[in-house]
N, C-alpha and C positions, 0 to 999 in steps of 0.2 A: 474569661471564656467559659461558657456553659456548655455539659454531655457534647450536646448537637453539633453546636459550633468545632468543637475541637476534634468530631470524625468526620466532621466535612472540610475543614478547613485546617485545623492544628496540624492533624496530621499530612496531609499535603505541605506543609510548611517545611515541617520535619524532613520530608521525602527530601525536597528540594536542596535543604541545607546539609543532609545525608550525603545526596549525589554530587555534589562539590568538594569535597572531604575526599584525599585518594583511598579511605576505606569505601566509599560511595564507588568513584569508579571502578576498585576492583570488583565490588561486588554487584554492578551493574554489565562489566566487562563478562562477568562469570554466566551471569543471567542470562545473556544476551548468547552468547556461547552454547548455551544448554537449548534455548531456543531454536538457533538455527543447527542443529546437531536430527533437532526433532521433526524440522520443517521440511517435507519430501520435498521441494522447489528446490533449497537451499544447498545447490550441488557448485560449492566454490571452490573455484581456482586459485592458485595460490597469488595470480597478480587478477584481482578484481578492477574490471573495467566500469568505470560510469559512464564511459560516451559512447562507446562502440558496441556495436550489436557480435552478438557471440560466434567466435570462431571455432570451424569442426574440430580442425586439425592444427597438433604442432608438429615439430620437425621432424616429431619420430613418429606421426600419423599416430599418435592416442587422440583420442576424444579429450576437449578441455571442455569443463563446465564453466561457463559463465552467468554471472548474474548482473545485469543492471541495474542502477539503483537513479532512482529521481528524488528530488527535494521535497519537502511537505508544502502543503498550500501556503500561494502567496509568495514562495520563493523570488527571492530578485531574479531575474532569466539570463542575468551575464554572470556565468559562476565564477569568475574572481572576484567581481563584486559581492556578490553572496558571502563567500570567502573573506572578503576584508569585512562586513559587516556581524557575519557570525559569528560570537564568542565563546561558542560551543560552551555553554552552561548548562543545555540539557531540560530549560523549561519547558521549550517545546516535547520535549520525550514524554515528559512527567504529566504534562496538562492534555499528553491526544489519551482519552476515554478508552480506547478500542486497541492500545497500543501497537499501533498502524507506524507510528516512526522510533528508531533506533539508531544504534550506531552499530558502526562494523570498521571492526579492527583495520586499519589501511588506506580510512575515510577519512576526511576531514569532515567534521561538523556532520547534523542530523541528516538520516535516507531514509526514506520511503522505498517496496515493494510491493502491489498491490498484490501481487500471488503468492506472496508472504501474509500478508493483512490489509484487509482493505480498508479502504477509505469511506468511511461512513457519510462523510460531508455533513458536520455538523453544524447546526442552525448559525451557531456563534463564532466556529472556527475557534477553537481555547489554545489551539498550537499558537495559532497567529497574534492571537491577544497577552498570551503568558512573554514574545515574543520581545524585548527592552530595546532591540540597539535596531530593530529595524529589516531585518534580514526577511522576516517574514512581514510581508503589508497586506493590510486588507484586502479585499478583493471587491473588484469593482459591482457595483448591483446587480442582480440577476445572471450572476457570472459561476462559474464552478471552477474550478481546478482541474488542468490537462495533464492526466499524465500518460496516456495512450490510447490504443484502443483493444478491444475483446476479439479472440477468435474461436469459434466453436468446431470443433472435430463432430460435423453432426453423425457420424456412424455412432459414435459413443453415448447419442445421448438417448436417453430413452424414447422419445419418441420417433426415433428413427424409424422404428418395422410399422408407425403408422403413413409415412409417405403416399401419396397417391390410393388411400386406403380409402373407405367409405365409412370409417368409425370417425365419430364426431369429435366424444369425450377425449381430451388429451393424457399420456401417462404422466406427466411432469408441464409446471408451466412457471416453475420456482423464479429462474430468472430472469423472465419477462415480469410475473408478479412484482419483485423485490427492485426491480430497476428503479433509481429515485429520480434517475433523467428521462424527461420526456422525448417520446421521438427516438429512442438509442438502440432500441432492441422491441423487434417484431414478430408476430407470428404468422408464417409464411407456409401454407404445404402445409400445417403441423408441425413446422419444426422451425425453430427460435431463428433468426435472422440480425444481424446486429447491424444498426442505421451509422450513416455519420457522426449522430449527434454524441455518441458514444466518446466517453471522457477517461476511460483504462482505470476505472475506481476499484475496478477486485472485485464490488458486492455479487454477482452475478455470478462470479469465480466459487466466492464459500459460497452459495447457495446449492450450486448444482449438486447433486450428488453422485454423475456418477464423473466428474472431474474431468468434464468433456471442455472446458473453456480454460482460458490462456489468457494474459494479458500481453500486449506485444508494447514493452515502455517506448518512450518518444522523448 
């Protein structure tokens, strides 16, 4: 194996045989810890819900933070299935680019967060390919991966004070620009409108800046 070869590839080998090894997991468990510690979204409850959308209140009316989490693309869509076919080895982690999927202490097998990290939607899909026992499948042609959809707090965004305005030039148009799906996000009035076709990827999410959008998981 030549230079080239071994930092494009050796060392991904490494990683992978690294993160199988419980020195791997702990030290992916640490990472991942340090991560969501850093992540302003990442406001967890002590019981993390995957199916259920987030509740205000418990008994003694405090605020619980919850976080939803969805599968990476390609997921089987009956999660026991998923579950009996995951073997939680962690290829997918290691092979998403953008590190868009992780683990979270209380989960079984790989989650996705688009307002954690989005979903790039890569040409190849490498989650789905690095993928052995099946748990993640290809995805059908001309198809993307659903994992919710966007909502914009337009007061927040910058071009709010242009509403009903007579100024042409917009202040911002990041994520309409940056949107990789067609048809999902518009510009309406001067201010961003999000269509159906919208698919809860996150990109739109990092782009804004002033942190006026939300992904709502599904």
């Amino acid at each position: 194996m030549d230079r080239k070869d071994f930092f494009t590839k050796g060392i991904k080998e490494l990683a992978k045989e690294l993160y199988k090894t419980p020195v791997g997991n702990f030290i992916d468990l640490r990472l991942q810890t340090i991560v969501n510690a850093l992540e302003p979204f990442a406001n967890y409850s002590e019981d993390v819900d995957t199916n259920q959308k987030s509740n205000s209140n418990d008994k003694n009316n405090k605020t619980i933070h919850k976080v939803i989490f969805v599968r990476p693309p390609g997921s089987n869509p009956n999660p026991e299935k998923f579950l009996r076919l995951c073997n939680t080895c962690g290829d997918c982690i290691i092979a998403c680019p953008y590190n868009a999927i992780f683990k979270i202490e209380g989960i079984e097998g790989p989650v996705m967060n688009p307002n954690l990290k989005a979903c790039y939607l890569c040409e190849d899909y490498p989650c789905i390919e690095a993928c052995e026992t099946n748990a993640l499948m290809p995805l059908e042609e001309n198809t993307f991966p659903y994992f919710g959809y966007a909502e914009i707090n337009i007061e927040k965004c910058q071009n709010y004070e242009l509403l009903n305005s007579r100024k042409k030039k917009l202040n911002c148009s990041l994520c309409y620009d940056e949107c990789p799906i067609e048809d999902a996000i518009s510009i309406y009035n001067k201010v961003p409108e999000i269509l159906e076709n919208c698919i809860g990827c996150g990109i739109c999410k990092h782009q804004c800046p002033e942190n006026a959008i939300e992904i709502k998981l599904e």
